[in-house]
N, C-alpha and C positions, 0 to 999 in steps of 0.2 A: 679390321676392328675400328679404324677410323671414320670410315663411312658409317659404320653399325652405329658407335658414339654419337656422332652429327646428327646421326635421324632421330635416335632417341632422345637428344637434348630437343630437339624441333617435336617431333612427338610430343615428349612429356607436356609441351603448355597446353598443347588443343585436348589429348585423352587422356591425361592425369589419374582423373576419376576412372577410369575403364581400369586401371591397373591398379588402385585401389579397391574396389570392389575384387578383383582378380586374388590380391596378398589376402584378400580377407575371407573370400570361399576356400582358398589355399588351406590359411588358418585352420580354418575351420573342421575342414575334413581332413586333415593333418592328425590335428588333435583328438580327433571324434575316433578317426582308426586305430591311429598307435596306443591311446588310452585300452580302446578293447581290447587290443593284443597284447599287447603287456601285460596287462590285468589278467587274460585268460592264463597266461605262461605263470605269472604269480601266483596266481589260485590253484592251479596244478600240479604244480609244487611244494606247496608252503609244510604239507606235513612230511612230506621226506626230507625238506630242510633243516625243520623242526625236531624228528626223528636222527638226521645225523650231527646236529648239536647240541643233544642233551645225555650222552650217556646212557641211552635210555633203556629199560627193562626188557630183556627179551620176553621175559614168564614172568607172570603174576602166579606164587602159588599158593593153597588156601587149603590148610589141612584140618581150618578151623578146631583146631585142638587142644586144650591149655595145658599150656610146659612140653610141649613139642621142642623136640630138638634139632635147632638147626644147626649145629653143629657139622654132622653125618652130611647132611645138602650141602652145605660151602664146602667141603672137601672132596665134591664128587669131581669127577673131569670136566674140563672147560666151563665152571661155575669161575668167572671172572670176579663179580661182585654180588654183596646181599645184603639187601636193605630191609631190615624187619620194621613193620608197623602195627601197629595195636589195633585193633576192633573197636573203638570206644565210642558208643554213645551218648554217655551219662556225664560226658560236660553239655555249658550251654554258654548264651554270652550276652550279656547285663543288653535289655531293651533292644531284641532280635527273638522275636517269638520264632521257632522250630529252626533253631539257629544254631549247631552245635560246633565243639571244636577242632572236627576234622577229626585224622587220624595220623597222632602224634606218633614220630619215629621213635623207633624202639632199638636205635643202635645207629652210629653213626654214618652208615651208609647213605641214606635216602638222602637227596640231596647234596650228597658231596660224591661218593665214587658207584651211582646208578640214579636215574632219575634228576640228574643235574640241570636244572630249569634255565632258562634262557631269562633275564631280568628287563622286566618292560619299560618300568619306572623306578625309583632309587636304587636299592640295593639287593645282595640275599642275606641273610640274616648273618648271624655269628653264633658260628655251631652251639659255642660254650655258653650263651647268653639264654637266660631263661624268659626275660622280658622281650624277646625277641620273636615278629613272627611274619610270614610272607603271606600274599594272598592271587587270588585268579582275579584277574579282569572285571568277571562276571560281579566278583562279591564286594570290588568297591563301586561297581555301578549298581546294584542292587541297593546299597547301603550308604549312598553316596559319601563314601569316603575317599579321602589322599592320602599319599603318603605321608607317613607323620604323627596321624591319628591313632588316638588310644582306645583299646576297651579292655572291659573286664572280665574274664573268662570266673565261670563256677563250676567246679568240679566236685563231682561226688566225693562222698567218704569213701574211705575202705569198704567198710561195711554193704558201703550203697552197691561200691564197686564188685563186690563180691556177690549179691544180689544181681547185678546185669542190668540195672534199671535205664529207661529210655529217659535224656530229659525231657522231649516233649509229652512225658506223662508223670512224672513226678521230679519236681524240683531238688535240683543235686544242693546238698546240703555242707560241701566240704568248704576247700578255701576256695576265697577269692583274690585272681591273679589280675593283675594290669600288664597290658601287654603292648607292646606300641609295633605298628604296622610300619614295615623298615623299605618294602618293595612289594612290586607287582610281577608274577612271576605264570611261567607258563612250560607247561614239559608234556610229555603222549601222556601220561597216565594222570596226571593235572589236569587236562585239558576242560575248560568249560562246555556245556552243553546249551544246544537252541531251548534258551526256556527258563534255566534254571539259574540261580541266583550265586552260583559259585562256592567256593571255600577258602580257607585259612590252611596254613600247615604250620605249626610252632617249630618249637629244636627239641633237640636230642636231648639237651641239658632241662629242658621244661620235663620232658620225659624222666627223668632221671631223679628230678627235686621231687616231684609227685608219682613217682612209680604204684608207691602203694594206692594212692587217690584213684590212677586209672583203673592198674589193673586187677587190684585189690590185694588184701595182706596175703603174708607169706611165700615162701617159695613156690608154692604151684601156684599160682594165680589163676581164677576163674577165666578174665578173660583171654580169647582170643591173641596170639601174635601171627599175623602170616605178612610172605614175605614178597621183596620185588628182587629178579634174580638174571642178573646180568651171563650172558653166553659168549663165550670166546669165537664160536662159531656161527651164532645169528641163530634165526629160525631151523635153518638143515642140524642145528646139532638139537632141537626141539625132541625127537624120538628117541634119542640115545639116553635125553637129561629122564626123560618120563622111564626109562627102565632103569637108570641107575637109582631115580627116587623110589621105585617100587622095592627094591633091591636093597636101600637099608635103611627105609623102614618100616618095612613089610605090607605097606598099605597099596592095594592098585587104584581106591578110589579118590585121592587125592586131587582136589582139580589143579588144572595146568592151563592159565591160560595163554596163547599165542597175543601176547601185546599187540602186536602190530598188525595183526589180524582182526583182533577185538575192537582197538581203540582206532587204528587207522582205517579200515576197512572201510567202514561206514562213510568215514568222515572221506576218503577217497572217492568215493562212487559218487556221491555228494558233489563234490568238488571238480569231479569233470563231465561231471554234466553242466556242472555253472559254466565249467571254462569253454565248452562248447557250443553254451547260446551267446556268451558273451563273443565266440569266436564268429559265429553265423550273425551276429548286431555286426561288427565291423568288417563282415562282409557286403552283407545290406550298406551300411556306411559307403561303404568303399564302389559300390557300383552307384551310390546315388553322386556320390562326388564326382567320379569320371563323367559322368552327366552332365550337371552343375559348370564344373571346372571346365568339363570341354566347351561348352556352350560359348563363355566368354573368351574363351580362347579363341577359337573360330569367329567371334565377332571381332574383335580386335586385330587378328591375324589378318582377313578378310578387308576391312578399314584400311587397312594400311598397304597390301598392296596393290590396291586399285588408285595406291596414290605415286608406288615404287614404281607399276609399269610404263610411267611417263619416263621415268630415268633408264629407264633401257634404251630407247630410243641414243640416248648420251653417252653408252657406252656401261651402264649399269650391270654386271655379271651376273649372274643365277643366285652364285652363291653370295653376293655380298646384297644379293636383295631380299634371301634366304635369312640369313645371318642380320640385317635388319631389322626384318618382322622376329627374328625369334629373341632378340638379345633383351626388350623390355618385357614380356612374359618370363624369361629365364632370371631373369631382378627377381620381378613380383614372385616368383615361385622361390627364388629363396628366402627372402623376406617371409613368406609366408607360412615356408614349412618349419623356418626356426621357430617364430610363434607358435606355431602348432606342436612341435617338440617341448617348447616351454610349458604350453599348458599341457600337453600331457603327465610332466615331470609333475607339476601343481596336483595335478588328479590324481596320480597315483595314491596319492594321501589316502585317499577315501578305497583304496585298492589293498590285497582283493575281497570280494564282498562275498556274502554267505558264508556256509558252513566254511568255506577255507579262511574264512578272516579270524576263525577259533583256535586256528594253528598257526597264523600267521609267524615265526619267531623273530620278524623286524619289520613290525606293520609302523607305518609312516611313509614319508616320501622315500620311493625307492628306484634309480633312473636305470629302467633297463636297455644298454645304450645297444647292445644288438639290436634290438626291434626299432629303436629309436636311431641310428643310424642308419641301416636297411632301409627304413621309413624313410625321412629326409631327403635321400639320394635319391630315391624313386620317384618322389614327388618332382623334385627339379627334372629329372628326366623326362620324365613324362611328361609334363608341361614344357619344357622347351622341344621335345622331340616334335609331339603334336604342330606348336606353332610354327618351325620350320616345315614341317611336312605338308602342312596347310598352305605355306608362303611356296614350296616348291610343285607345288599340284597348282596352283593357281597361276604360276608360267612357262608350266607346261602346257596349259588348257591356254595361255596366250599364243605358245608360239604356233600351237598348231595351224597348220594353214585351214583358210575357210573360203568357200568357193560357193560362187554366184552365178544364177546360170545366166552363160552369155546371151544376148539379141541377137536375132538374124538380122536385124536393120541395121545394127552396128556393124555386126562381122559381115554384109555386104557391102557398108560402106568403108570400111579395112579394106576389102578383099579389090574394092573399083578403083581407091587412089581416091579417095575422097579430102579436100583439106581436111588438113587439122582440129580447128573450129569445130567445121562440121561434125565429125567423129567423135569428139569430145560432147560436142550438143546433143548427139543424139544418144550417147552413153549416161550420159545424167538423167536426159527423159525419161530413156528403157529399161536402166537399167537397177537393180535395186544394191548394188556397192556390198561393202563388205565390212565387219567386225563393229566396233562403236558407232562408225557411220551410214550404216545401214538402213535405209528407209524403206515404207512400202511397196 
């Protein structure tokens, strides 16, 4: 180690620069791979992350029926939870043309025990609070809003409500609510779409002030209530729920759908395909760095011991002239792979992208240190293994012996008893020597 020290302090003033350039292709492809890979492992995941952090609905059911009882459904086997939501059209929202209010909960489930949203930015609402309402990603970049912001919701009459009117066709004429925007919010059946401009979702307690407004007067109300319905048993108890629902009551056409079939499928098939060119980018990466990376390394490794093989001659050992050439590449390579970990950590910001960035449920900087450790160590390896193996092939390839063919005028003047002089004068003439001093 102390030899290794000495030469790279004498090193470092003449090729400084060589291992700078070295820390910073390090860098470089560092950064450029573990960013892809990380990012691929991110996007591959984000909706099953997503999916096992929110509670989320196994069945979407839709019997589209008004005064449907869901009673008879939440007491069937393995119905954990049931979030009823309204149908509603016929609100709208002060200066947002074909902008409606979503579909307000119709019981206190949605949002609290099925369908529980993961919070992007501020908060989630307060069940009880009627001015209170959460939104997708989508709907405050569409509408360039923050959290904080107020609007004004108009909800039809009774009457209207009872009617079923669209409001992007005739203006709801009921009250007008102010409602202030509390968080940004995201869950499978929330989820925004490539394209579309997002939604709102208020409370239960909005629901409850205006029941009449949404769903219009009376005990049967016109519209719509259907529900989101959480499964003790996931998808496999999916066949058993569709025969208990047919079973009380009476209906076999009722739709059922497989949430996580419907809403993640797509977005899955989507999403590893992303993670598979981003994984085939830092493969491409990855072979051009080995390239890049090796190049300088063999030149620096190379450099240097064509200056170590004079110290053999002094007693210099294999391995501490080995261990020489590899000890200022194994610097620059960790030097340069932490940078490289650094900025990947920085990139992941922007990770992961496409349809998985829609389910993302902790999109920001996120350090995935298996990849990013794995990474790291490899890099140092690699890069010190090479430069040693570089420094031990190149005194190998010295020590081998190298052989000049003899003179017969010499090995006759050997062979006569010729002086010394002689023998020697005539071996300089004839003869063309051997390894650096070899002449024609």
């Amino acid at each position: 180690m102390g030899i290794a020290l000495t030469w790279l302090r004498l090193d470092l003033r003449r090729r400084w620069r060589s291992l700078v350039v070295l820390v910073l292709l390090v860098a470089l492809s560092v950064g450029v791979v573990l960013t892809a890979v990380a990012g691929a492992r991110r996007g591959d995941t984000a909706f099953d992350r997503l999916w096992a952090r929110t509670l989320p609905a196994t069945v979407t059911v839709l019997p589209n029926q008004p005064g449907f009882d869901w009673s008879k459904v939440a007491a069937l086997p393995g119905v954990t939870a049931v979030g009823l939501f309204a149908v509603y059209y016929g609100g709208a929202v002060e200066g947002m043309d074909g902008v409606d209010v979503g579909f307000p909960p119709a019981n206190a489930g949605v949002g609290q025990t099925v369908e529980r949203p993961v919070v992007l930015a501020g908060r989630m609402y307060n069940p009880s609070r009627v001015d209170e309402v959460v939104a997708s990603p989508h709907f405050m970049t569409a509408h360039h809003l923050r959290v904080g912001d107020t609007l004004t919701l108009h909800l039809s009459t009774p009457a209207q409500a009872a009617a079923g009117i669209d409001a992007s066709q005739i203006p709801p004429a009921g009250p007008q609510v102010k409602v202030t925007i509390v968080g940004v919010v995201r869950s499978p059946f929330f989820i925004d779409s490539p394209g579309d401009s997002g939604g709102m979702l208020p409370t239960y307690a909005f629901f409850t002030r205006y029941r009449a407004d949404i769903l219009g007067p009376g005990s049967n109300p016109p519209i719509y209530v259907n529900a989101l319905i959480r499964l003790a048993g996931g998808e496999a108890a999916i066949p058993a729920f569709r025969a208990g629902l047919a079973r009380v009551t009476g209906r076999s056409d009722i739709d059922v759908w497989d949430n996580y079939a419907v809403f993640g499928g797509p977005v899955k098939r989507v999403s590893e395909y992303e993670a598979a060119c981003l994984l085939a980018f830092g493969l491409a990466a990855l072979l051009a760095a080995l390239i890049l990376v090796g190049q300088s390394v063999a030149r620096y490794a190379s450099a240097a011991m064509a200056e170590l093989l004079v110290l053999r001659a002094v007693g210099l050992t294999r391995w501490q002239a080995a261990s020489s050439v590899a000890f200022g590449p194994a610097l620059a390579a960790v030097a340069g792979a932490t940078l490289g970990v650094g900025g990947a950590i920085v990139a992941s910001g922007w990770m992961p992208i496409g349809e998985a960035s829609l389910t993302e449920p902790n999109p920001g900087i996120d350090a995935d240190w298996l990849v990013l450790g794995v990474g790291w160590a490899a890099a140092v390896l690699l890069v010190t293994a090479a430069a040693a193996v570089i420094a031990w092939a190149a005194l190998s390839a010295a020590r081998a012996p190298e052989y000049s063919r003899r003179s017969p005028v010499v090995a006759a003047a050997v062979t006569a008893g010729l002086p010394v002089p002689a023998v020697i004068g005539a071996s300089f003439a004839l003869e063309a020597g051997r390894g650096r001093s070899a002449v024609p």
